[in-house]
Backbone bond lengths (Angstrom), bond angles and torsions (degrees), N, CA, C in turn:
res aa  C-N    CA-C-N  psi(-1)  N-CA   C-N-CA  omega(-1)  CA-C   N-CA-C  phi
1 X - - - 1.445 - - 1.523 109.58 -
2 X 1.013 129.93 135.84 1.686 148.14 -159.13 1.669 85.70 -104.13
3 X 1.389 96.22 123.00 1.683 128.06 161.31 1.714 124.48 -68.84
4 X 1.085 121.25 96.01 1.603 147.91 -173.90 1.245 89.36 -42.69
5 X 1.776 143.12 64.43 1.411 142.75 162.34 1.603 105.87 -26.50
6 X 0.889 114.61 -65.11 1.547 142.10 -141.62 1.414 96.02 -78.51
7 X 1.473 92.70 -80.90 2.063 102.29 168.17 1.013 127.20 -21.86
8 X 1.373 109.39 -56.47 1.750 117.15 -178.18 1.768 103.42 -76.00
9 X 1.111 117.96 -41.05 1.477 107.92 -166.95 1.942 92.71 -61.93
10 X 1.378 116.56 -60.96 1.604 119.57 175.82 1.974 115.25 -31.27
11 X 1.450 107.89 -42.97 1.394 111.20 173.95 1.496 121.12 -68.84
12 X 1.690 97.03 -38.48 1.812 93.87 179.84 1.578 107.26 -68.44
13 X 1.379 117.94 -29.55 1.627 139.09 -163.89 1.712 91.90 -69.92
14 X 1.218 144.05 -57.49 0.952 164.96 168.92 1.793 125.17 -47.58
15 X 1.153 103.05 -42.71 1.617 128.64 168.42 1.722 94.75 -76.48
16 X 1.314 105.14 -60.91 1.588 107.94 -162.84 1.526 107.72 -59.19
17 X 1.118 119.92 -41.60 1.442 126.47 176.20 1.421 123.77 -65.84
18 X 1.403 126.70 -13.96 1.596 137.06 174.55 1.723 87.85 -101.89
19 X 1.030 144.36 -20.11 1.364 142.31 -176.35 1.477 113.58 -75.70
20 X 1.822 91.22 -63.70 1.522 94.32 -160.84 2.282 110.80 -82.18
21 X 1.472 92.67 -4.37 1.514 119.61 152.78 1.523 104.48 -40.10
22 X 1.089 111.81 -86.63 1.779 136.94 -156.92 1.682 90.50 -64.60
23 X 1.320 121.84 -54.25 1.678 106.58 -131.74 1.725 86.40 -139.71
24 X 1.109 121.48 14.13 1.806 130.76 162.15 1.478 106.45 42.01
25 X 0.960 124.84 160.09 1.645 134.65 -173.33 1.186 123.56 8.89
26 X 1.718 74.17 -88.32 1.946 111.75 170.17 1.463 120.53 -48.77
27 X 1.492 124.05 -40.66 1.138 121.81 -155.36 1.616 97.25 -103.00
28 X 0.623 148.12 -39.15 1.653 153.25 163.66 1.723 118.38 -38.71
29 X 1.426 87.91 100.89 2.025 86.08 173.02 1.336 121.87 -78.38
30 X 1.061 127.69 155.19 1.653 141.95 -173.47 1.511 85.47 -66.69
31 X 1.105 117.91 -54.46 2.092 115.28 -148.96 1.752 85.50 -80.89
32 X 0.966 117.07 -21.90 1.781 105.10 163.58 1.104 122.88 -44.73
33 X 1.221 93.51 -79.51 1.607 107.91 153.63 0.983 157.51 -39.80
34 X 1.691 115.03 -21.73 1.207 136.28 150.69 1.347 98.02 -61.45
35 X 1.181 121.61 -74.86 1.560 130.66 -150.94 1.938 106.36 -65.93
36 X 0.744 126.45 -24.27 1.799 145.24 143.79 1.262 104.24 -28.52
37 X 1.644 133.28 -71.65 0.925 158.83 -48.11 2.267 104.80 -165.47
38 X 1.896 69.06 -51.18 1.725 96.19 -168.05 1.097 98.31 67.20
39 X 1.548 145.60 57.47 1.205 122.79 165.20 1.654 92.10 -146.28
40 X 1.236 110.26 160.91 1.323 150.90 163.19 2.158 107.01 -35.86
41 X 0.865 145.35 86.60 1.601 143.19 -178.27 1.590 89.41 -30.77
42 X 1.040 123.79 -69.55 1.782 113.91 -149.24 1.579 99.66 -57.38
43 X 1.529 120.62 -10.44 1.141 101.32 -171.30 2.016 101.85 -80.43
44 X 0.855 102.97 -19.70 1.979 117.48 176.47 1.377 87.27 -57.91
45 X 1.464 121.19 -59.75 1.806 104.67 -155.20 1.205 82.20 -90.41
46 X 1.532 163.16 15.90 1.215 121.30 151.63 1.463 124.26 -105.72
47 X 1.497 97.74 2.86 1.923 102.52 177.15 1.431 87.74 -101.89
48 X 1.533 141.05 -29.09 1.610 116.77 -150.35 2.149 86.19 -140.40
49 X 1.139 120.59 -8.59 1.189 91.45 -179.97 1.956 119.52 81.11
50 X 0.921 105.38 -165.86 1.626 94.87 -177.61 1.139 125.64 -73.22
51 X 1.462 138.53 -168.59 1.150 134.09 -141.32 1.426 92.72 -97.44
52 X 1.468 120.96 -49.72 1.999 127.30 172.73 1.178 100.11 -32.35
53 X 1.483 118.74 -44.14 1.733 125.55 -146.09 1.607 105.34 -76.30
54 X 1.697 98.61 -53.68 1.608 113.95 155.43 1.315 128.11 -18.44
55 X 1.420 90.87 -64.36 1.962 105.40 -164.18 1.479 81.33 -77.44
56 X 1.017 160.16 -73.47 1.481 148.60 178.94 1.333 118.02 -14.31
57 X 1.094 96.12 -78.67 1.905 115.86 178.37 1.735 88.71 -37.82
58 X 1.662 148.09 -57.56 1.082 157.44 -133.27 1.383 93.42 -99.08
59 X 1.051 116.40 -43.02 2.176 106.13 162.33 0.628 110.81 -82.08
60 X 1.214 142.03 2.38 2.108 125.14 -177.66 1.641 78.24 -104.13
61 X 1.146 125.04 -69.07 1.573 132.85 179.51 1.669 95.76 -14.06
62 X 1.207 116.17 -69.44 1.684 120.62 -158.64 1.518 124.27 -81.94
63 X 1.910 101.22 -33.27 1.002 106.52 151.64 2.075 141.35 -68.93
64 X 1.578 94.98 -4.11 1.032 105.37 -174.10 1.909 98.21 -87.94
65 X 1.542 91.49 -40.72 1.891 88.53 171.10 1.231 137.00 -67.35
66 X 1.121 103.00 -9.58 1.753 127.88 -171.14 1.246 71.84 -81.82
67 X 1.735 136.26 -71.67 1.577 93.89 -134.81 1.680 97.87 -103.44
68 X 0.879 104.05 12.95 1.686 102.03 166.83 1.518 110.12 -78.20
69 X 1.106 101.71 -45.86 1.522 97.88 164.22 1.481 152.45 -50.43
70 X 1.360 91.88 -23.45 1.349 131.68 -171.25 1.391 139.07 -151.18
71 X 1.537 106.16 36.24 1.268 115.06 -176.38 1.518 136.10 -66.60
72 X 1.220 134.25 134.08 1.138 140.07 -165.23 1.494 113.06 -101.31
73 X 1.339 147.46 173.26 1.203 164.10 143.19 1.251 122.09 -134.87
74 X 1.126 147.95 -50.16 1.711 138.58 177.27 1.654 96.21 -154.62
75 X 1.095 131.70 134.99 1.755 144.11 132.82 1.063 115.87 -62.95
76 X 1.412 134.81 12.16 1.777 135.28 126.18 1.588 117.06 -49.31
77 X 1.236 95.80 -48.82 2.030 92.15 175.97 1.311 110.20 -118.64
78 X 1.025 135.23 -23.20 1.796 149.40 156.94 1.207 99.70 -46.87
79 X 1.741 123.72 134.55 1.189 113.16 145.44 1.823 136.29 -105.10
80 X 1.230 100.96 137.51 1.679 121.80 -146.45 1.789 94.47 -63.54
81 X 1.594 112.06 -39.35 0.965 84.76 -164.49 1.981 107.01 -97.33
82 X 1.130 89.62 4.52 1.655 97.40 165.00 1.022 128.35 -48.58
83 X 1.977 108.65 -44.37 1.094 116.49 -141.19 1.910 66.41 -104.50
84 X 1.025 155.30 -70.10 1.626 149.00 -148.72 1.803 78.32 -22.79
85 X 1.288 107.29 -64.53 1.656 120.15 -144.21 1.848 91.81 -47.86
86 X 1.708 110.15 -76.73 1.794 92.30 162.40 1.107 139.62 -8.87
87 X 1.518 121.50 -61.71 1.010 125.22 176.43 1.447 140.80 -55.95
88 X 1.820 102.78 -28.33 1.316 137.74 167.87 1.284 108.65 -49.23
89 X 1.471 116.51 -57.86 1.362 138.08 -131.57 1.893 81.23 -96.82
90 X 1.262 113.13 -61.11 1.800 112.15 -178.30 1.092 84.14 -42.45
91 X 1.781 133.34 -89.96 1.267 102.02 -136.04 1.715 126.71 -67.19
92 X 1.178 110.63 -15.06 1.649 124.98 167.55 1.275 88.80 -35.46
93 X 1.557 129.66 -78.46 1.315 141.88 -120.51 1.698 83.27 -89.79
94 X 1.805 130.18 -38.65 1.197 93.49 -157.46 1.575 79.04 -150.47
95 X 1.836 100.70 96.26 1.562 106.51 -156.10 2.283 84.40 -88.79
96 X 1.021 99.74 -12.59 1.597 86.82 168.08 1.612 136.20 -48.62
97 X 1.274 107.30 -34.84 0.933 132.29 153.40 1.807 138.84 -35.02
98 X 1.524 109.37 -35.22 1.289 146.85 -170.10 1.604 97.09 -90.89
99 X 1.835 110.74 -77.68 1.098 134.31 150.94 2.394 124.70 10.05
100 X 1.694 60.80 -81.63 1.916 87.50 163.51 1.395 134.19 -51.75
101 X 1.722 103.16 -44.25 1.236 114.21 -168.24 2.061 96.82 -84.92
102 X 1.445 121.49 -23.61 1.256 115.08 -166.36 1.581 92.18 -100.68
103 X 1.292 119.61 -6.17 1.608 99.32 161.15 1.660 115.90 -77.44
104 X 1.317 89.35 -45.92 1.835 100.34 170.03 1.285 104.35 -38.75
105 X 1.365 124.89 -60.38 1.479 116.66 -177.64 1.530 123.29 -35.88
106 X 1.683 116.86 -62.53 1.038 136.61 -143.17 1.704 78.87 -105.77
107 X 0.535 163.96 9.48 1.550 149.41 137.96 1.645 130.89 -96.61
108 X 1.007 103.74 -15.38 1.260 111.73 160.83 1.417 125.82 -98.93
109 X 1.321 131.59 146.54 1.222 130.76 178.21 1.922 112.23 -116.24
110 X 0.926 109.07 101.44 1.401 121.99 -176.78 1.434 104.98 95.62
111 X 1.699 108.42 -132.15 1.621 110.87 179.50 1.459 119.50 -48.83
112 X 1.176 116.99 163.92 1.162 117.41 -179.91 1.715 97.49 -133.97
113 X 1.673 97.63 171.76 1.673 106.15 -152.60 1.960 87.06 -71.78
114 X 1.391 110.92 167.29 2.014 123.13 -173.12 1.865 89.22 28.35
115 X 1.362 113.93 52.23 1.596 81.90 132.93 1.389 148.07 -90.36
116 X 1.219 104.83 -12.62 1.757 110.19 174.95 1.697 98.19 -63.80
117 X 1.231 112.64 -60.41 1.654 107.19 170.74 1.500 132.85 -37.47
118 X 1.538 104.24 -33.55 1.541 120.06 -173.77 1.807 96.85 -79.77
119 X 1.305 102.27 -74.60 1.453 99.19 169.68 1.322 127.45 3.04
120 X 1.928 107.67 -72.99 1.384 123.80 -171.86 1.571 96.18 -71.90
121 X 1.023 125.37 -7.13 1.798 120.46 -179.09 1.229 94.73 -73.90
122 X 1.252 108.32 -66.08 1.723 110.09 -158.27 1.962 95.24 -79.23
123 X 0.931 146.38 5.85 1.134 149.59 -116.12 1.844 68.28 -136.55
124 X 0.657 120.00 -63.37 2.092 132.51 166.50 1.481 112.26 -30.33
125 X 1.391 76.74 -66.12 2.173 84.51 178.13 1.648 109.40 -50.05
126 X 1.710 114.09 -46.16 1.212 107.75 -140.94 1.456 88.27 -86.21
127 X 1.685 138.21 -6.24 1.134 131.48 -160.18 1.343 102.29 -99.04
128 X 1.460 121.38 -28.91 1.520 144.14 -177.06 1.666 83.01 -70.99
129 X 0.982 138.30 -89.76 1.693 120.12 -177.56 1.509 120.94 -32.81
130 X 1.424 105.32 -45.07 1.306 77.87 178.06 1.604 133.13 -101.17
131 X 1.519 82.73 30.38 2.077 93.50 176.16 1.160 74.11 -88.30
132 X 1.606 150.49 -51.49 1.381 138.40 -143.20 1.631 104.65 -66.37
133 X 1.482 124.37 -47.68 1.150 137.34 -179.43 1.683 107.53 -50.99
134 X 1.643 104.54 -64.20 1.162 103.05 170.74 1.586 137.46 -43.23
135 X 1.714 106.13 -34.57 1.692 122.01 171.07 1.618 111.43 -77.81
136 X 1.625 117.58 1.64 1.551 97.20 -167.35 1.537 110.10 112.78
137 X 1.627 109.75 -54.93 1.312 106.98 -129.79 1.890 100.42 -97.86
138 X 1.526 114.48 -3.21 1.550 105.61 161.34 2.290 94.34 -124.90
139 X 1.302 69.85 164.52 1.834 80.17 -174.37 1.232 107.15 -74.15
140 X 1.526 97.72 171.10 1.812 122.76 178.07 1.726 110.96 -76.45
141 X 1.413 103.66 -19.61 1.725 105.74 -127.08 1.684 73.75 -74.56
142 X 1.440 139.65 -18.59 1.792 120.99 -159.23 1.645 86.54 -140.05
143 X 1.424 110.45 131.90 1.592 127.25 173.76 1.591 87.80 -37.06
144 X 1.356 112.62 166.52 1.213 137.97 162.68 1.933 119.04 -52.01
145 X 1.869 97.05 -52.21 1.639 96.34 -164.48 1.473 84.44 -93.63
146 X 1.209 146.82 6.55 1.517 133.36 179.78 1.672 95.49 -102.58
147 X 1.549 126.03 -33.62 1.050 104.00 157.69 1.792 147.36 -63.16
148 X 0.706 105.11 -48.00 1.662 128.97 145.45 1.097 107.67 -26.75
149 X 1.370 122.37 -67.83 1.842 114.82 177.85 1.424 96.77 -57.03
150 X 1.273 127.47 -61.62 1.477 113.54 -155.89 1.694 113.25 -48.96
151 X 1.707 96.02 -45.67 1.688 92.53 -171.19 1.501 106.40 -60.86
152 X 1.293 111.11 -44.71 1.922 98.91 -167.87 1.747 109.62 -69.69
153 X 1.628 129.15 -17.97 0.856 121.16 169.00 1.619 130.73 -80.90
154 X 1.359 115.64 -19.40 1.535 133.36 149.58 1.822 97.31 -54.68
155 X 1.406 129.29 -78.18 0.912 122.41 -134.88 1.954 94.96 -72.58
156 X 1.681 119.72 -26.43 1.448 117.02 -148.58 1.899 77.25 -105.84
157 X 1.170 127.01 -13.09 1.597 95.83 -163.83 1.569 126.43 -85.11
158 X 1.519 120.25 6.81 1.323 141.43 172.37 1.610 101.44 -63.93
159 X 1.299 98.63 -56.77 1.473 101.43 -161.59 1.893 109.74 -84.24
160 X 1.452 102.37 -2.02 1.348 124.78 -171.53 1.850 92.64 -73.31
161 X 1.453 113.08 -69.30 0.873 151.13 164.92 1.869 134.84 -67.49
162 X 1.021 115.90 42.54 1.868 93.11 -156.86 1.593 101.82 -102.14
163 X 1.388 128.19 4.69 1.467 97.70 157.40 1.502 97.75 -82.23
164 X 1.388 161.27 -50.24 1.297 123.22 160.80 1.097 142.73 -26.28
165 X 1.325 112.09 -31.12 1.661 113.36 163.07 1.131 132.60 -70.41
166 X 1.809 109.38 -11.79 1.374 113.11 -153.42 1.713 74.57 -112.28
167 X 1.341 123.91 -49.25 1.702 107.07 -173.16 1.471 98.85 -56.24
168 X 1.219 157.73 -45.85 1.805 161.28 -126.75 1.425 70.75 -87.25
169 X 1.310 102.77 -98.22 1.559 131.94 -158.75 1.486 108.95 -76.83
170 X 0.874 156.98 -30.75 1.317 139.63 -164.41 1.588 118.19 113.26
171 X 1.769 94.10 171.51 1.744 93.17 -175.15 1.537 118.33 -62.35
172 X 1.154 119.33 156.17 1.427 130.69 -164.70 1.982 90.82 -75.11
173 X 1.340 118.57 124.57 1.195 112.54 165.87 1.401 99.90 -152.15
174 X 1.272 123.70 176.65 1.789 128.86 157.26 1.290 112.53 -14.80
175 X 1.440 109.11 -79.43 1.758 116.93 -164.18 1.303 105.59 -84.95
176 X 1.079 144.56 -13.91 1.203 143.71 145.21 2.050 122.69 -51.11
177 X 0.987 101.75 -44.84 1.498 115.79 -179.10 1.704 99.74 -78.66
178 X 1.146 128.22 -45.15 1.603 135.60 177.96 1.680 86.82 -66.66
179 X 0.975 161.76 -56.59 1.294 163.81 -68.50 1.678 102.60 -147.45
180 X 1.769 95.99 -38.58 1.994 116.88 -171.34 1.682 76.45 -86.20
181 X 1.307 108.97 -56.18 1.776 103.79 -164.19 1.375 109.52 -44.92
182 X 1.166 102.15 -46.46 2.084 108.27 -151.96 1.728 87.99 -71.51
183 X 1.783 137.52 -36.24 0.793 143.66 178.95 1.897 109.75 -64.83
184 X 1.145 101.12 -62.26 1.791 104.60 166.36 1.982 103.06 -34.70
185 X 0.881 114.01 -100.97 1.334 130.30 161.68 1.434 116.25 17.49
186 X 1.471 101.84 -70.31 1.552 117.35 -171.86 1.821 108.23 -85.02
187 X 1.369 104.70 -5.60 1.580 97.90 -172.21 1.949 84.58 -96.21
188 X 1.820 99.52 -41.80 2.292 89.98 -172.14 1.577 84.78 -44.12
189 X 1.393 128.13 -55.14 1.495 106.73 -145.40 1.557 121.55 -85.80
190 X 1.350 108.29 13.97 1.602 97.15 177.63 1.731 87.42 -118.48
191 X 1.375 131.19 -19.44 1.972 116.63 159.15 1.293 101.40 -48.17
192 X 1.703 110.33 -60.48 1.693 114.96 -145.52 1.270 114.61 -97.42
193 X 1.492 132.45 -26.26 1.412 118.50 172.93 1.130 126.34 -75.38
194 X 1.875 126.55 147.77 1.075 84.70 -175.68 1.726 112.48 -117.16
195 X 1.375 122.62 -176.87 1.573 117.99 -173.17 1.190 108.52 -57.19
């Protein structure tokens, strides 16, 4: 019988990501994760190696879906504040994501694991703004990569955060969530468009 390579690495990837969500690096056991997982622990250290290596493999994993999901090319013909609203809506849909990146913070001290890779990720976004700047069609008034941070941090910090969102504004419901969007939206387009 032929061994599900793929399958199992997708299940530990999957387990590991509701894990290292909840209980961040440090706090997350391997046999959790195994047992999440249905699989065997040695099979973790022999597809991903140690647990650092894991939580790595688990941001390139998520960061690789983020931008497949949502890929950009220029805010000359893209619209900027379309895409805030996207961005809103991912992290709504997959606030793990948020989660991940603020454990990364607080556990790491300086670089963090694929940053030269990450870089050139966002390194995309910030160039796609500034073809827009260059065409007219986003403003002068904020550098290119300081704009870019602002929009994805408007659009990702609800879900970064949402009992702050929920004391500000209220309980998370339908018209409430359309309500953060229509607000996301209207703030990308008065930073990023320009007069």
């Amino acid at each position: 019988m032929a061994w599900d390579t793929e399958g199992t690495k997708s299940k530990i990837l999957e387990a590991a990501i509701s894990e290292f969500a909840k209980y961040g690096p440090d706090g997350t056991k391997i046999e959790q994760i195994a047992k999440s997982a249905k699989v065997n622990k040695e099979r973790i250290y022999n597809y991903f190696g140690d647990k650092r290596s894991l939580f790595s493999a688990v941001l390139r994993h998520e960061l690789a879906r983020v931008a497949q999901a949502m890929p950009v090319a220029s805010f000359a013909v893209e619209d900027i504040v379309k895409y805030a609203g996207q961005v809103y809506d991912y992290h709504c849909e997959h606030p793990e994501l948020s989660r991940l990146m603020r454990w990364e913070g607080l556990v790491f001290d300086g670089e963090v694991p694929d940053e030269e890779l990450r870089r050139e990720y966002y390194g995309y976004k910030v160039q796609a703004v500034a073809d827009g700047q260059q065409h007219g069609a986003i403003t002068h008034t904020l550098d290119a990569d300081h704009l870019t941070f602002l929009i994805l941090a408007l659009a990702g910090w609800w879900s970064a955060v949402p009992q702050v969102a929920r004391m500000l504004t209220g309980v998370d419901s339908a018209d409430e969530h359309a309500r953060r969007r229509a607000s996301v939206m209207e703030a990308a387009r008065r930073l990023a468009i320009a007069p």
